[in-house]
FIDRENLO-342734 format. One record per residue (C-alpha): x, y, z. Coordinates in Angstrom, 1 decimal. Layout:
<dopas>
<dopa xx="X" yy="Y" zz="Z"/>
...
</dopas>
This chain:
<dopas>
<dopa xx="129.8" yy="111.0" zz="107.0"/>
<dopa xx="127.6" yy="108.7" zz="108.5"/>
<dopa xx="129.2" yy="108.9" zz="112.0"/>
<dopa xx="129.2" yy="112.2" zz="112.9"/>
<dopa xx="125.3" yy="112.5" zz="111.5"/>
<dopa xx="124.2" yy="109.7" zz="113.8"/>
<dopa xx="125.9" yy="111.3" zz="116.8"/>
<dopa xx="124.2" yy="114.6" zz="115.6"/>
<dopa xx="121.0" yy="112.8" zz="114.7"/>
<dopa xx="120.6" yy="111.6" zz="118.5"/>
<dopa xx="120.0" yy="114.7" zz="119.7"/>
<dopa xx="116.1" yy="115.2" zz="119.5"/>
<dopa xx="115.3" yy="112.0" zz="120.9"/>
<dopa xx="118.3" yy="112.6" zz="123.8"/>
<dopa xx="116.1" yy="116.0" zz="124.6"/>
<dopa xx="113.2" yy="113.8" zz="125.3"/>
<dopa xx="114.8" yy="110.4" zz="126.8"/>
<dopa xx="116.3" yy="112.6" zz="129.3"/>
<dopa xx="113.3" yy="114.3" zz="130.0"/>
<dopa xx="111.6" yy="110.6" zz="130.2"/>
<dopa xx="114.3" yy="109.2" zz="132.7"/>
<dopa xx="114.6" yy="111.8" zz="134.8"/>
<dopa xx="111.1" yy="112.8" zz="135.7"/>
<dopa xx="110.1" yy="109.0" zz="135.6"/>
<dopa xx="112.3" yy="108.7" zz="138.8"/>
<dopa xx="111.2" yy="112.1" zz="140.1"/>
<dopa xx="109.6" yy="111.5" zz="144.2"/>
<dopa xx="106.9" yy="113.3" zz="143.2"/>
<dopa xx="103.9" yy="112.4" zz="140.4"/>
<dopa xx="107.0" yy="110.2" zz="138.4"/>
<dopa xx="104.0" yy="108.1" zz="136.6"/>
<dopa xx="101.6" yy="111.0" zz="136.1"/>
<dopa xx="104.0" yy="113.1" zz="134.8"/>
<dopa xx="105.8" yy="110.3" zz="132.4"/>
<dopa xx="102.8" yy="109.4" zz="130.6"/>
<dopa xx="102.4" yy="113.4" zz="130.9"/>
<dopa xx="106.0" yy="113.8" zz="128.6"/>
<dopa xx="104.7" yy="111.0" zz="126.3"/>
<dopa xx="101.6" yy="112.7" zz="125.3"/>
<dopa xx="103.5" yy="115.9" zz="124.6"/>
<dopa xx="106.7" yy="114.5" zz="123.0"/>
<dopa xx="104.1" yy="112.8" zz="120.4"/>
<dopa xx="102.1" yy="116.2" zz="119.5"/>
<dopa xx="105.9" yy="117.9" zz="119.6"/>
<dopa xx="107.3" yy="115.1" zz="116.9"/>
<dopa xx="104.9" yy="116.0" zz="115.0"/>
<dopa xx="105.0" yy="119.4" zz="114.8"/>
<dopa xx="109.0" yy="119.1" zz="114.2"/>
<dopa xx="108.8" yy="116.5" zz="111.3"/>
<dopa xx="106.2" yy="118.3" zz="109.3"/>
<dopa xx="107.7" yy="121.8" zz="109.6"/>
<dopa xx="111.7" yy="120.1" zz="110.1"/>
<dopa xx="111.7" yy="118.6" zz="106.4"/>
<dopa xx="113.4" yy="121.6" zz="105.2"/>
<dopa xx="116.5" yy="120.0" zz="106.4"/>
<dopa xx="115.9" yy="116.9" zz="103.7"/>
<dopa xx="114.9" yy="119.5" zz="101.4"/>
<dopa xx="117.8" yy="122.2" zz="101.5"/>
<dopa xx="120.2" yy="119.2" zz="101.8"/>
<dopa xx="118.5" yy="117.5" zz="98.5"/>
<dopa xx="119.0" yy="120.8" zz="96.2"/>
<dopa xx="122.4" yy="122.0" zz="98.1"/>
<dopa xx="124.2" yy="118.6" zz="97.4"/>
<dopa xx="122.3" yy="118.4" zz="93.5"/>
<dopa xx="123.6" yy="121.9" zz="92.9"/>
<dopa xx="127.0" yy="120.7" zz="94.3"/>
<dopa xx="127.5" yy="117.6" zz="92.5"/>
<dopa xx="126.5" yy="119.6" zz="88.9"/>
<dopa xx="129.7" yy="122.2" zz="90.5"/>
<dopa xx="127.0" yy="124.9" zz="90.8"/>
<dopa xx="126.5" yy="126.0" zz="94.7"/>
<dopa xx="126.8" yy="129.7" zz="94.1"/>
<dopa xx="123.3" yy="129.4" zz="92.5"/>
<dopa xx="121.8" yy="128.3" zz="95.9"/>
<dopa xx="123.7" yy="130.5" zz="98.6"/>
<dopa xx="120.7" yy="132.6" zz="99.4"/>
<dopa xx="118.2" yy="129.7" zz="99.6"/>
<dopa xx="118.5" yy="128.7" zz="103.3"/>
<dopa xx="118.3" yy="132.1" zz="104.6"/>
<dopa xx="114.7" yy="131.9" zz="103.0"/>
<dopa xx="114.3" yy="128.9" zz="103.7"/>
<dopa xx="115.0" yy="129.5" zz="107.3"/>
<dopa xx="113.0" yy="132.8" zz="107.3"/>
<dopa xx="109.7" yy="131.3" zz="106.1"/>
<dopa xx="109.4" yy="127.9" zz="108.2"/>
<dopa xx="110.6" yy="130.0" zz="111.3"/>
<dopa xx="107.8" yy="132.6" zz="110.9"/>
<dopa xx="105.4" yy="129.8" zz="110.1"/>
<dopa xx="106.4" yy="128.3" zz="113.9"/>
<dopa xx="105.3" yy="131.5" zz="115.7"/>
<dopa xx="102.3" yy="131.3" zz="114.4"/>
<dopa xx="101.6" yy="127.4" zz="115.4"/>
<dopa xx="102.9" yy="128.8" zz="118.8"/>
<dopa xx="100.1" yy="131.1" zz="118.9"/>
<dopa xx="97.7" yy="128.8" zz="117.8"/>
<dopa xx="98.2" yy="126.1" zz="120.0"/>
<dopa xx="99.1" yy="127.6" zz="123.2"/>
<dopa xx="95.9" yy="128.5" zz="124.0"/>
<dopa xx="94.8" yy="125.5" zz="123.1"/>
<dopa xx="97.0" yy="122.9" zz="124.9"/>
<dopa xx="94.4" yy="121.5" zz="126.9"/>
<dopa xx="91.8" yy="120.6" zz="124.1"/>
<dopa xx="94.4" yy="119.5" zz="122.3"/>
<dopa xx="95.7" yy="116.9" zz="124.2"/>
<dopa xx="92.4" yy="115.9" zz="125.2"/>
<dopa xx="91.8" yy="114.4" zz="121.9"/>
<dopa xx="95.1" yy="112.5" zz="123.1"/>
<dopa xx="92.2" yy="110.8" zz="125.8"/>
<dopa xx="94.4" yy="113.0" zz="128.5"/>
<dopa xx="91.9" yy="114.1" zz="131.6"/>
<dopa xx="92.7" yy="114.8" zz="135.1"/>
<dopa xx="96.4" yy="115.3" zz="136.1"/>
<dopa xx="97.5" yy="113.8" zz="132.9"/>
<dopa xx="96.5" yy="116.5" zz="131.2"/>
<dopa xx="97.2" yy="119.4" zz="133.2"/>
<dopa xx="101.3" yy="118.1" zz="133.6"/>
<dopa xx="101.0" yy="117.9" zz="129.6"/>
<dopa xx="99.4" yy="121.6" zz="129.4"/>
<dopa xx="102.1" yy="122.6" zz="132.3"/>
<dopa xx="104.8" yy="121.0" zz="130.3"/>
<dopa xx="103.9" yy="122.0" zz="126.7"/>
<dopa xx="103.2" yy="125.4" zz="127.0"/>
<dopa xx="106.9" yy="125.8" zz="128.3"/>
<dopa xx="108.8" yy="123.2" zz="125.9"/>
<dopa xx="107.0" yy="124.7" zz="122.9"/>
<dopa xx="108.8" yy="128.0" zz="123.1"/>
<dopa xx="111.7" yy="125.7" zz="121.8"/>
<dopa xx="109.9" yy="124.9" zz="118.9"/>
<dopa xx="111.8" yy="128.1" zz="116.3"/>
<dopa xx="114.9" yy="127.5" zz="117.7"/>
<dopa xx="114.7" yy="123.7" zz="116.8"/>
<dopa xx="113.4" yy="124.8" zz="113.2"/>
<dopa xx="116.2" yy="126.9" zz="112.6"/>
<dopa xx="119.0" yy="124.1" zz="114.1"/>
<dopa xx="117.2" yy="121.7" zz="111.6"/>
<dopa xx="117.4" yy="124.1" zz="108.5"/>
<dopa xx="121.1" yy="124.6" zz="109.2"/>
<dopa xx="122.0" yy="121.1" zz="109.8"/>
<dopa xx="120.0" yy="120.5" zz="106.3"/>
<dopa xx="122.3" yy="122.8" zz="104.5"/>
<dopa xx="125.7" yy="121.5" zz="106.4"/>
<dopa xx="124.4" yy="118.5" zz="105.0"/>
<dopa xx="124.5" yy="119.4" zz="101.3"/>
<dopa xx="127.1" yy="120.8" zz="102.2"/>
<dopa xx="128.9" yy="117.2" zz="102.7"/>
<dopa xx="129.3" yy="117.9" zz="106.4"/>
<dopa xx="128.2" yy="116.3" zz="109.1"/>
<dopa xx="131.1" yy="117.2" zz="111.5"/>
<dopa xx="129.8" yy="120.4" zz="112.6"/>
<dopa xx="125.9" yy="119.5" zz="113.6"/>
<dopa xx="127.7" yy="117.0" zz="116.1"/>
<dopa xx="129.2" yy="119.3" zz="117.6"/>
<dopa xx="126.2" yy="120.8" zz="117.7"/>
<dopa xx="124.2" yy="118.1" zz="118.7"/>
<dopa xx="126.5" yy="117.0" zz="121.5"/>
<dopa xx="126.2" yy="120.5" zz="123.0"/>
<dopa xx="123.2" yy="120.7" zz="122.9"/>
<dopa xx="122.6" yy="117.0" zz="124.4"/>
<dopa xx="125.0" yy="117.8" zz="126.7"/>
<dopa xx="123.3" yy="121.2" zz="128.4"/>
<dopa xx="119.9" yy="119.7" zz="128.1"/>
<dopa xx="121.4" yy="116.5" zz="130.9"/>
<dopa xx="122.9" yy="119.0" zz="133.2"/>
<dopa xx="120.1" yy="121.6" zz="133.6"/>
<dopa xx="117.5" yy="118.8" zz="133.8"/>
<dopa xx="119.2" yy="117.8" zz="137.2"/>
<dopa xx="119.9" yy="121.2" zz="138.0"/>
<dopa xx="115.6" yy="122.3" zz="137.1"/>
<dopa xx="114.3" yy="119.0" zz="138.1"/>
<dopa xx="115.6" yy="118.5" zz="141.0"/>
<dopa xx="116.7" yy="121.9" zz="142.0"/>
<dopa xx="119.8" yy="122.8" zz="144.2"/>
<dopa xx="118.4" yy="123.4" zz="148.1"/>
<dopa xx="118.7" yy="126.9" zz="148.6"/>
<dopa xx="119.6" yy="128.4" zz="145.3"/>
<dopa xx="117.1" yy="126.6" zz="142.6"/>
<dopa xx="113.9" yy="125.2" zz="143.7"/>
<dopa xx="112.9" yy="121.7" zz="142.3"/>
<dopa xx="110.4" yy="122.4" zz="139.6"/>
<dopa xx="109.8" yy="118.7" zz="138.6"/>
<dopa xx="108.3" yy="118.4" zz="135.1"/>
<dopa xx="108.4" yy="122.1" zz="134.6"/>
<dopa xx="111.9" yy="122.2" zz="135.3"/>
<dopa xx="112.3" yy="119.2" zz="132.5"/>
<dopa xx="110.4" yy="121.7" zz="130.4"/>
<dopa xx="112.6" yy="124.9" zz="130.6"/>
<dopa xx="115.9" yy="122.7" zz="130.2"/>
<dopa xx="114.6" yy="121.8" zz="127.2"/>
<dopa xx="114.3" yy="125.3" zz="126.0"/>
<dopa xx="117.6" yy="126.3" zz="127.0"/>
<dopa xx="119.4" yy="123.3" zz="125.5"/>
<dopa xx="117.2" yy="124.4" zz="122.2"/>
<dopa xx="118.4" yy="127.6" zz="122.1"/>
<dopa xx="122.5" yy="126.6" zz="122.8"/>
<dopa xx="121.9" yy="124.5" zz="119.7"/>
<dopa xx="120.3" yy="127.1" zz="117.4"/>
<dopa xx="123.0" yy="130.0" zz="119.1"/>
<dopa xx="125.9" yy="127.3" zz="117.8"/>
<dopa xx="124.1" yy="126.5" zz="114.7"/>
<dopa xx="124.4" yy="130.1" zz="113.9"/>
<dopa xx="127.9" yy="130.4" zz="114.9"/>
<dopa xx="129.4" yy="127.6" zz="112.6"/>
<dopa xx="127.5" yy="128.0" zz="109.3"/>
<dopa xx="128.5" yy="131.9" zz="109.7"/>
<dopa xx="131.7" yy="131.1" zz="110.4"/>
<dopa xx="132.7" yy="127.9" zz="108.6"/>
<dopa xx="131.0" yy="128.7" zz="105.2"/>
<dopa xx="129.8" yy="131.5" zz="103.3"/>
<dopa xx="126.1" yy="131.0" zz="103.1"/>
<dopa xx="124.9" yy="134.1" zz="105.0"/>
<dopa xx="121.7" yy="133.8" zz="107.4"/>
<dopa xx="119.8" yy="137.0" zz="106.4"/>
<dopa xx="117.2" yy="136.5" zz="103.8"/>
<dopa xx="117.0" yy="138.9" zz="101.1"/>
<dopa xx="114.1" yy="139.2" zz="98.1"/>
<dopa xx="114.2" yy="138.3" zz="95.3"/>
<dopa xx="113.6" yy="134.1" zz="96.1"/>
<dopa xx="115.9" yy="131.8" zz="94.5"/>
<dopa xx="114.4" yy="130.0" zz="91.8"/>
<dopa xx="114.9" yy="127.3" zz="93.4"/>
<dopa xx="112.3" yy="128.0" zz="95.9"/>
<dopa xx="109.6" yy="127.1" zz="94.1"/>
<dopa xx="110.9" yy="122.9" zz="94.3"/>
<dopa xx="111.9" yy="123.4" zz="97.6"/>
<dopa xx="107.5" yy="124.8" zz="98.2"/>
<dopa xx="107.0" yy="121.3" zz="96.5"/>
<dopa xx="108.8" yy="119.3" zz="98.0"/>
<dopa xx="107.8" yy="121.2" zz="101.8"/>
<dopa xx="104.2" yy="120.2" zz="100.3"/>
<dopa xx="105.2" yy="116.3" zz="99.3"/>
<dopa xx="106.4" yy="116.0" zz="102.7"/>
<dopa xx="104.1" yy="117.9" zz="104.4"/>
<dopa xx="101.3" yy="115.4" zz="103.7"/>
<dopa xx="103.9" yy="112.3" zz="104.2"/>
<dopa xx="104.5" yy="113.6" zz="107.6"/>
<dopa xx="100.5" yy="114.0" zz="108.8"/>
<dopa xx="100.4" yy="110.0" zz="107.5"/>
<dopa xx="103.4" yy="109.1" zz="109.7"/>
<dopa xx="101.4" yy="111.5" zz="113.0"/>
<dopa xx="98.2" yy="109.9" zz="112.6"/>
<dopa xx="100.3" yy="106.7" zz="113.0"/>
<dopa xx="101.8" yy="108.0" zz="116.0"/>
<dopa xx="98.5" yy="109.7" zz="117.5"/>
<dopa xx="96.8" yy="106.1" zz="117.5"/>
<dopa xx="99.3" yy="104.6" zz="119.2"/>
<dopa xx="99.4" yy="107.6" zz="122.1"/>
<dopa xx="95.6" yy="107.3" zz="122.1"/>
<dopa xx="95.7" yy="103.6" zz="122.6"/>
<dopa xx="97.9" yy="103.9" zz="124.8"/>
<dopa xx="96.7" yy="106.3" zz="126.9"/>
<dopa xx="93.0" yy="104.9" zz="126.8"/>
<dopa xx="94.0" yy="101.6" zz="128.4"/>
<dopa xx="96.0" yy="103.7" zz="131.8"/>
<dopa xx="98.1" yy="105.3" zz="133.3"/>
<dopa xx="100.9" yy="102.3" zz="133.4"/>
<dopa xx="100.3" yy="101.8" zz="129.6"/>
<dopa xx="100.7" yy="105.3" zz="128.3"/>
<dopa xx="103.6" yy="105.4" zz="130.6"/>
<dopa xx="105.7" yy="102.2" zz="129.5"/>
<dopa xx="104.4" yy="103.3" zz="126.3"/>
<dopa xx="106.5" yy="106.3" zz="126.4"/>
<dopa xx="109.8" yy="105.1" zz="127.4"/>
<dopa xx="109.2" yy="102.0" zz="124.7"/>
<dopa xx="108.1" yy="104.9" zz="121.5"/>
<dopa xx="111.2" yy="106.7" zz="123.1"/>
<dopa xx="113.7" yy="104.0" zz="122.7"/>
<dopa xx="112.7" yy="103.0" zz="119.7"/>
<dopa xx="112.9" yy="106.7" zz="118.5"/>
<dopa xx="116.8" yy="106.6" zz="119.4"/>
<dopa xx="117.3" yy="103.4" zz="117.6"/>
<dopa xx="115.9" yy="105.5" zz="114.4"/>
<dopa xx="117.8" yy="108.6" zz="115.1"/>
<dopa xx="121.0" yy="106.3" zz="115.6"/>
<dopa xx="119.8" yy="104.4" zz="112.3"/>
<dopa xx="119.4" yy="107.8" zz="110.4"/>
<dopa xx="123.5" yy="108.3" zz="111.0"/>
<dopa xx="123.2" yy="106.3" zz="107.9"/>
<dopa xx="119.8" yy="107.7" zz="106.5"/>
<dopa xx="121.7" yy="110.7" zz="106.2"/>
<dopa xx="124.7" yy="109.6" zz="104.5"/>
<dopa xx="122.0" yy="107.8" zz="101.9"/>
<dopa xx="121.1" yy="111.8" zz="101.8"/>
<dopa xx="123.6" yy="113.1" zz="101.5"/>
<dopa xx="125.5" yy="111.2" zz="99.0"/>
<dopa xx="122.6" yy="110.5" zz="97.1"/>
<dopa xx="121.8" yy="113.7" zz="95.7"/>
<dopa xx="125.4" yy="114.8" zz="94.6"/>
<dopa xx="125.3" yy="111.2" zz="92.9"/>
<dopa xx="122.5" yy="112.3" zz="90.5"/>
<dopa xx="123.4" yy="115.7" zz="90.5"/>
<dopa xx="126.9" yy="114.1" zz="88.6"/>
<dopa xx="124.8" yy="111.4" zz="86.5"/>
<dopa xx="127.1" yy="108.9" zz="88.6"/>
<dopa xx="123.9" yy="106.1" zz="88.7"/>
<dopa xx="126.8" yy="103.2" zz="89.0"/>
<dopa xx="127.9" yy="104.8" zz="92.4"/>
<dopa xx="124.5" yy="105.6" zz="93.4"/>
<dopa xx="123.6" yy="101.9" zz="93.0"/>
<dopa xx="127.0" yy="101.1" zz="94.7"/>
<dopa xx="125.9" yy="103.1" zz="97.6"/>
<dopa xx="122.6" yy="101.6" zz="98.0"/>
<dopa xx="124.3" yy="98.0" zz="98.5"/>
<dopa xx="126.4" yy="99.4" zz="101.3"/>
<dopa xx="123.9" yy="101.0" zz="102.6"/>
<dopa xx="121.8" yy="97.7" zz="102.8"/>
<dopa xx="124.4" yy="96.1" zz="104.6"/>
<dopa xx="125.0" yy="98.9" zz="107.1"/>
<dopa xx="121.5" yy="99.0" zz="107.8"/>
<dopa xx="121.2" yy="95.7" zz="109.0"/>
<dopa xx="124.1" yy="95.5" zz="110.7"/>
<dopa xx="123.3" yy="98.7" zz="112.9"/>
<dopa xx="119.8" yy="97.3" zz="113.2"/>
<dopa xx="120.6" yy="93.9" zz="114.8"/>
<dopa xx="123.5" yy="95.6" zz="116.6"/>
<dopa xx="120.8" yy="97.5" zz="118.6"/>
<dopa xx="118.6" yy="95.0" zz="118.9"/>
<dopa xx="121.2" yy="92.9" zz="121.0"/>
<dopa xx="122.2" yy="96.0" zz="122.8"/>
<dopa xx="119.3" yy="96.5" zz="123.8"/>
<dopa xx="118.1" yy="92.8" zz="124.6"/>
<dopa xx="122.0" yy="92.9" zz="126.9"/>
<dopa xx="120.4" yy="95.9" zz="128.8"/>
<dopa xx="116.9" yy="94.7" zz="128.5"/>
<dopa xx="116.0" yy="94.9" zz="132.5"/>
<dopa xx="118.5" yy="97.8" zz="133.2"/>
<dopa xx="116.8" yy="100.1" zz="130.6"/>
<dopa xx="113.7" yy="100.1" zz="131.8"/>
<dopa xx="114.7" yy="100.6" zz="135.4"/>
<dopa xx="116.1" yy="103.6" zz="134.3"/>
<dopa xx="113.4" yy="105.5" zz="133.6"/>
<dopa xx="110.5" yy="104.0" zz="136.2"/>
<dopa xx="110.4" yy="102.3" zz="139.2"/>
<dopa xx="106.7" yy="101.8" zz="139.3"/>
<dopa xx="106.4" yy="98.2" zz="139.1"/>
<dopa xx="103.4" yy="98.2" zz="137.2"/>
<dopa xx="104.9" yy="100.5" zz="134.3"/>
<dopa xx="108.1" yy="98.2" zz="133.8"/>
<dopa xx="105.7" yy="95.1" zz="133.8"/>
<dopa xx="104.5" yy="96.7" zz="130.7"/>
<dopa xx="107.4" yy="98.2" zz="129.3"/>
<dopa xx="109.2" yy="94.3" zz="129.2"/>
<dopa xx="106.2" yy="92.7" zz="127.8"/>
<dopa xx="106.3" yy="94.7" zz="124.6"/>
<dopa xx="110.3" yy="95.8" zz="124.4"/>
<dopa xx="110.9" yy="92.9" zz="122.5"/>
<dopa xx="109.1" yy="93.9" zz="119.7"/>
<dopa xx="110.7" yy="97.2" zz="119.6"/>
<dopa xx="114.3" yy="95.2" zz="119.7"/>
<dopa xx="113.0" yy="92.4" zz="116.7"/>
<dopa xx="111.9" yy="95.6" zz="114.3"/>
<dopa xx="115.2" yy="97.5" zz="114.3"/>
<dopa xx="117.0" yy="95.8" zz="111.3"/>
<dopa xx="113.5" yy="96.5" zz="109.2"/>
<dopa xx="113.4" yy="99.9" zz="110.8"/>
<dopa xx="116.9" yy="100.3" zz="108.8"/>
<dopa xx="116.5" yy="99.6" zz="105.8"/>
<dopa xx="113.1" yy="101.9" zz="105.7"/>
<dopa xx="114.8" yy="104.8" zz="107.6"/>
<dopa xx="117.8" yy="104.8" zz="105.2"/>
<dopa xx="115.9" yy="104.5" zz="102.1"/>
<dopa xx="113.3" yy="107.2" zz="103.2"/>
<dopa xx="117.2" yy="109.3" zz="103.3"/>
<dopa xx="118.1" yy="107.8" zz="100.1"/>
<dopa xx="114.9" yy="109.0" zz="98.2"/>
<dopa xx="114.8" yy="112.8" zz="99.8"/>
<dopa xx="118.7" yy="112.8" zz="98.6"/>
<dopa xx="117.4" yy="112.2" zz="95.1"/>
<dopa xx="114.7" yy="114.5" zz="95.8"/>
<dopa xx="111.8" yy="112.1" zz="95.4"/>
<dopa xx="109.0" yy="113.3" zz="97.6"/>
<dopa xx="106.1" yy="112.4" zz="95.8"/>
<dopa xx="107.2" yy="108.6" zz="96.1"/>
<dopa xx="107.7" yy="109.2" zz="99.3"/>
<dopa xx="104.4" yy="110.9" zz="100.8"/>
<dopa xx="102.0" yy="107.7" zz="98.5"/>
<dopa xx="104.5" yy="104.8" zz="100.4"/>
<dopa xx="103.8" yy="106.1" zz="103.7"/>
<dopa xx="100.4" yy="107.3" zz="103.3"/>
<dopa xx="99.5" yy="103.9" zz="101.5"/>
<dopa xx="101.6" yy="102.4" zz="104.5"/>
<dopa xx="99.3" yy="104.5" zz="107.6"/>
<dopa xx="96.1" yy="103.8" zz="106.0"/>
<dopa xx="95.8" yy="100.5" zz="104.4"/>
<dopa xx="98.0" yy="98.9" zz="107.1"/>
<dopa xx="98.9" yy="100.5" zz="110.3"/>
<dopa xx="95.2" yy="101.9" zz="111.4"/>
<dopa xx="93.2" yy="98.3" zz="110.3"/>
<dopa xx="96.0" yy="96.7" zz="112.1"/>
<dopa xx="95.6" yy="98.5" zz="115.1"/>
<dopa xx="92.2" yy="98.9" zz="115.3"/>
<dopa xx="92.2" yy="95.2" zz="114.8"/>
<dopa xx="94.4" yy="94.5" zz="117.7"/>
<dopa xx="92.5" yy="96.8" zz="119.6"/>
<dopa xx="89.3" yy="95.2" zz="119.3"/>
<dopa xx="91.3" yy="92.0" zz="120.5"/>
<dopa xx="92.2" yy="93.6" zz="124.2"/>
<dopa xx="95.7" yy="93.0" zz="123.1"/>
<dopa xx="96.9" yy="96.7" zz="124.5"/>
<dopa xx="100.4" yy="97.9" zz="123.7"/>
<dopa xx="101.1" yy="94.6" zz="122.3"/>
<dopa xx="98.9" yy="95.7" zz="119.4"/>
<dopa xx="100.4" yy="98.4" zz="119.1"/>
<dopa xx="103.5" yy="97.3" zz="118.4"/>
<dopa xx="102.7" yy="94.5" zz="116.1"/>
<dopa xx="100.9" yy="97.5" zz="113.9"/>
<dopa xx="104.3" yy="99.7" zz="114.5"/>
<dopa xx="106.4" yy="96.4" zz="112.5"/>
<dopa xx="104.1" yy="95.9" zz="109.8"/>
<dopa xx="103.7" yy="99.7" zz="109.2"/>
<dopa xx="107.5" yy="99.7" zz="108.5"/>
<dopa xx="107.6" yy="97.0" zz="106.3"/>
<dopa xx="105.2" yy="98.4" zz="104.0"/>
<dopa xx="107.6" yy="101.3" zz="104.1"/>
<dopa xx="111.0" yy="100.2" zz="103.6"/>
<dopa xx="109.9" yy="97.2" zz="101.2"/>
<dopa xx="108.1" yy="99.6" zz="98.0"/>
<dopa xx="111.4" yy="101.9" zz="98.1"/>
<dopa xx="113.8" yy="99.1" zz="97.8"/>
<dopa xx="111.4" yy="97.5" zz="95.0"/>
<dopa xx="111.5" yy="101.4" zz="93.1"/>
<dopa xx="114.9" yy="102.2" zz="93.8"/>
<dopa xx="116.8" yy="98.7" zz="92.5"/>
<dopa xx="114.0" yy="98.9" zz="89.2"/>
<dopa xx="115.0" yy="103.1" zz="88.1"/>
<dopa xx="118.7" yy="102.8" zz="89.1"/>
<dopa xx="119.7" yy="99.0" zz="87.9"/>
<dopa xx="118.6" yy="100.1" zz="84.7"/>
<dopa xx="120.6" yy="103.8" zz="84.5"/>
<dopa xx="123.6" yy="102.2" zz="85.9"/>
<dopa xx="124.0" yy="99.8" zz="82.8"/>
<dopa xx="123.3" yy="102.6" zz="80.2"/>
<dopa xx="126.0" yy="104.9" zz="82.7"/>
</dopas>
């Protein structure tokens, strides 16, 4: 299981690495627009992790329902699931389109900085439903015990989005004009909508959940509004984390926010790559409790432990191998990948505690634990990250700061659910 969802979980952050690497070595603006894609990848993440938790949450109940042998009762809840957080994305759209520019303002964009981010946000966020809806299917493929059909997904998706950002980018002379970070924008889109066309296709085809939502709401609906709510709040906690870091960023220049970007973009692959196994935690975990099965469940966490630092140091020495190569290929500005190696090394050292925090936050949504989940990480944002970085800060030591607040941030994550989880489950698994 955990395979496939890694290769599907890559996709998001593909979108936007591609969209870092190949505008970064555009002729034209590369730095401007970089640190342009940084600023607007942030405020985008954001936007998709608060309204994409309906994937953690349809996956919880599905694979509960399934391991009690009781799908049937939950058929009708992603259609209405789906329905409701798509609507709710149309309405963001219309609320922040015509407010791009004061919005990433607050992000300390002025000048050409911000215009490329208004430019390129007011095109990419017409992706933003058709990302929703690939999320809420991939959720209930999840609970589903699938994960074969979202890569599929995901590597079509990743796939298109490569080939028409060369193709929009750079144009082809005398049949597409180069459209630079525009061009980045509407590739994007398209790759979006390919994903959300296929996502359609296969849960049609390949199950018999339907994908029209019909009244009355399941009675389940009413935990899935909760648990929507739970992680609602737990996602703003993990933003403002991320908003501090793109305002730093961005406050100390142009070369900062722009190694900045390709640094917060790497190390969001290393989580997607990491959440392969996050999502097996997910996955597996709730049709453990849904059978009362707390020896497996404990079982699984052990594995999981191991796993997780396994794939976390076997990233870090990937990427320390390719340490010089990497950042070549997504600047050439001199100044930029100065910065960039100054501070990669801190992304490279966190990845086995990134691991076990990413596939504990899986493990807990599996057994459907969102309360625990929003106090950790809004404990984690508040009482940690921000003093840390503002600390930092006040010591001029730039993106170094940053990072330093990025590592302890994710230890005061990952440490609190391993503490919880070992302390409920020892204890079940010995009266099992």
């Amino acid at each position: 299981m955990a395979i496939p969802a890694l290769i599907a979980g890559v996709s998001e952050p593909i979108l936007s690495l591609t969209d870092a690497a190949i505008i970064g070595n555009m002729e034209q603006n590369a730095t401007t627009s970089l640190a342009a894609v940084g600023i607007v990848t942030t405020f985008l993440s954001m936007l998709i992790w608060v309204l994409g938790q309906t994937r953690s949450a349809i996956s919880s109940i599905i694979s509960q329902y399934l391991g009690a042998g009781n799908v049937e009762a939950v058929k009708n809840l992603p259609a209405q699931a789906i329905f409701v957080i798509t609507t709710l994305s149309l309405v963001i759209i219309a609320i922040t389109y015509p407010l791009a520019s004061h919005i990433f303002k607050l992000y300390n964009a002025s000048g050409d900085i911000l215009n490329y981010s208004v430019d390129y946000y007011q095109i990419r966020v017409f992706g933003f439903p058709f990302t929703l809806f690939t999320i809420a299917v991939f959720g209930t493929f999840r609970g589903l015990q699938n994960t074969y059909f979202p890569m599929l997904i995901a590597i079509s998706g990743a796939l298109a989005n490569i080939i028409l950002d060369f193709v929009f980018v750079y144009g082809i002379e005398g049949i597409i004009p180069a459209m630079h970070i525009k061009g980045a924008a509407y590739a994007s889109v398209l790759a979006q909508l390919i994903m959300a066309l296929l996502s359609a296709y296969y849960l049609l085809k390949k199950t018999d959940i339907p994908l029209i939502a019909k009244l009355p709401f399941n009675p389940e609906m009413k935990r899935f509004t909760l648990m929507i709510l739970n992680l609602f709040i737990r996602t703003i906690a993990l933003n403002i984390a991320l908003y501090f870091g793109t305002s730093f960023a961005t406050k100390y220049g142009e070369s900062y926010i722009a190694a900045y970007t390709i640094a917060i973009n790497l190390w969001f692959l290393g989580a997607f790559l990491i959440d392969g196994y996050a999502s097996a935690g997910n996955i597996l975990s709730g049709k453990l409790l849904g059978a009362k099965d707390y020896k497996s469940l404990l079982e699984l966490s052990n594995k999981l432990i191991k796993y997780g630092i396994v794939v976390g140091l076997f990233i870090g020495i990937i990427g320390a191998v390719f340490y010089y190569p990497l950042g070549n290929l997504f600047s050439n500005d001199e100044a930029v990948l100065t910065e960039f190696y100054n501070v990669f090394w801190i992304v490279l050292a966190m990845q086995p505690l990134c691991a076990l925090a990413f596939i504990f936050d899986g493990v807990f949504k599996g057994l459907g634990k969102m309360k625990y989940l929003r106090n950790v990480l809004v404990f984690s944002t508040l009482l940690v990250f921000v003093p840390i970085i503002f600390w930092a800060d006040a010591l001029d030591y730039k993106l170094y700061g940053i990072f330093i607040a990025f590592t302890f941030w994710m230890i005061a994550r990952g440490l609190p659910l391993i503490i919880k989880f070992r302390k409920t489950f020892i204890t079940l698994a010995q009266n099992n």
